[in-house]
C-alpha positions in Angstrom: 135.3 12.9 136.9 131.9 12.7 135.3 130.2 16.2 133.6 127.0 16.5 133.3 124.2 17.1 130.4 124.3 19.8 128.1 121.7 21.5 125.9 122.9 19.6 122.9 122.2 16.0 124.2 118.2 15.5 123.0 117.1 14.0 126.6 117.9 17.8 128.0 116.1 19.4 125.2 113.1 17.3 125.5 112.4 17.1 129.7 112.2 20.7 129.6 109.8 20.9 126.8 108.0 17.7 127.8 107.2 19.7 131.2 105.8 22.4 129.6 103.6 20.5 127.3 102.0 17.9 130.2 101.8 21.2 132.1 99.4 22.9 129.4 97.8 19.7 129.3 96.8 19.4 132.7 95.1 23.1 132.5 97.9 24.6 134.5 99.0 28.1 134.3 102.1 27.9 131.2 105.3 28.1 133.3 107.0 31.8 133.6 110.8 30.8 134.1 113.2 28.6 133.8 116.6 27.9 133.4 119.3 25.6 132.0 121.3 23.8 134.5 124.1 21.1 134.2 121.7 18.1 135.4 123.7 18.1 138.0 123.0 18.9 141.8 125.4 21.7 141.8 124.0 23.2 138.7 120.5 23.0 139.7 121.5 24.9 142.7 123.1 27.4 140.9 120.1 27.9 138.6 117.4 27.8 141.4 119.4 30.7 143.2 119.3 32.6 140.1 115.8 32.6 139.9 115.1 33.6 143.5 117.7 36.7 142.8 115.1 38.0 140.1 112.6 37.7 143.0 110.4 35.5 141.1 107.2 34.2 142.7 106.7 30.9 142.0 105.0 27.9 143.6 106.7 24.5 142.0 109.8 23.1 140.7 110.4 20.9 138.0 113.7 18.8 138.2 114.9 17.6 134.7 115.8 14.7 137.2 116.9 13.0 140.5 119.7 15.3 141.2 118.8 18.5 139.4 115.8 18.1 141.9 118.5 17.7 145.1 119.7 20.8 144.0 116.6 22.4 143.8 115.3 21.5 146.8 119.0 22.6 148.7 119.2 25.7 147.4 115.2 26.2 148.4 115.8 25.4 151.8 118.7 27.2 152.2 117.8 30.2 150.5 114.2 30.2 152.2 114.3 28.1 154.9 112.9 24.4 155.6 109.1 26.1 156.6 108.8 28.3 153.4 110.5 25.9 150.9 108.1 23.4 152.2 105.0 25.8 150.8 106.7 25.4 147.2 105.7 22.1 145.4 108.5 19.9 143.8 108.1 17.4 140.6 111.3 15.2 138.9 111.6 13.5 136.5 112.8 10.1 137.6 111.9 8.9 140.9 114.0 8.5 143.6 113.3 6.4 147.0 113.7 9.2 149.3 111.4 11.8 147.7 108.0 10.2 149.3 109.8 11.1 152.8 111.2 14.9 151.5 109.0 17.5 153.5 106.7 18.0 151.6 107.0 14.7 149.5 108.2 15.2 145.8 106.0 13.8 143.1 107.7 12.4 139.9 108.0 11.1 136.7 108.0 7.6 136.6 110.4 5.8 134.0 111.3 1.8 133.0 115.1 2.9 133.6 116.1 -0.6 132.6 113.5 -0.2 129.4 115.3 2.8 128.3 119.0 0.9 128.8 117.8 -2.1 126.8 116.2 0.0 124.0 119.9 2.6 124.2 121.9 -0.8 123.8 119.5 -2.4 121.3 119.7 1.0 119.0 123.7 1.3 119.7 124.2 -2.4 118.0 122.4 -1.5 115.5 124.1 1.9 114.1 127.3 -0.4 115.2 126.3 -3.1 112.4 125.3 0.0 110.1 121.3 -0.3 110.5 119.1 2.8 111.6 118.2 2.8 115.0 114.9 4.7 115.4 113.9 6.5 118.0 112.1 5.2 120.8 109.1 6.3 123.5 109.0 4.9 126.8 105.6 5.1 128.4 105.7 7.0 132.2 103.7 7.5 135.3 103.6 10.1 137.7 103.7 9.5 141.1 101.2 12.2 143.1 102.5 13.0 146.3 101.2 16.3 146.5 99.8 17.4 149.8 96.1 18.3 149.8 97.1 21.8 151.6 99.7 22.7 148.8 97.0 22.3 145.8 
């Protein structure tokens, strides 16, 4: 049974913070809540329906990736309904096939997935053989599939 991401692993630590900083970039309002999930659907849920509890107005969701966005999204429509979580905006990081045909299409981070495994197996050979592996930047896009009417 796989687990998923914790707080400790740097890739959750630096989605998060990587949100907030292209979102104060982009002259967006900062972002007024959040919370820690698994990075898993379940946990996503789970933290989307706490934040709806505290009756929170909000109008997008950033998923930390593909399935902390499923979650998002599930616990949106079911808390809300299809119509009302359809007014909300949704962005992930990673992009997944099925989000251009989500209702209302998810934008997303874009990332060279195979890139980032080439890199992780490069730097694991080389602690392996006792040489430093630095750290490494992957550039990104971001797919827009925001709906004029939403903006």
């Amino acid at each position: 049974m796989s687990r998923g991401a914790t707080l400790r692993q740097p890739v959750c630590r630096c989605r998060p913070s990587g949100g907030r900083y292209a979102v104060g970039r982009c002259g967006f309002p900062a972002l007024t809540c959040s919370r820690a999930g698994d990075f898993l659907a379940g946990g996503a849920a789970e933290a989307m329906c706490r934040i709806l509890d505290r009756g929170v107005t909000f109008t997008a969701v950033f998923g930390a990736n593909g399935l902390t966005t499923l979650g998002a999204v599930r616990a949106l429509r079911e808390r809300l309904g299809a119509e009302q979580a359809a007014r909300i905006e949704i962005v992930s990081f990673d992009d997944l096939d099925w989000f251009e045909f989500a209702s209302p299409p998810i934008s997303a981070v874009r990332n060279d997935a195979s890139s980032i495994g080439r890199l992780g197996v490069r730097g694991l050979v080389d602690l392996i053989a006792g040489r430093a592996a630095p750290g490494q930047r992957i550039p990104t896009t971001f797919a827009d599939r925001a709906l004029p009417d939403i903006r």
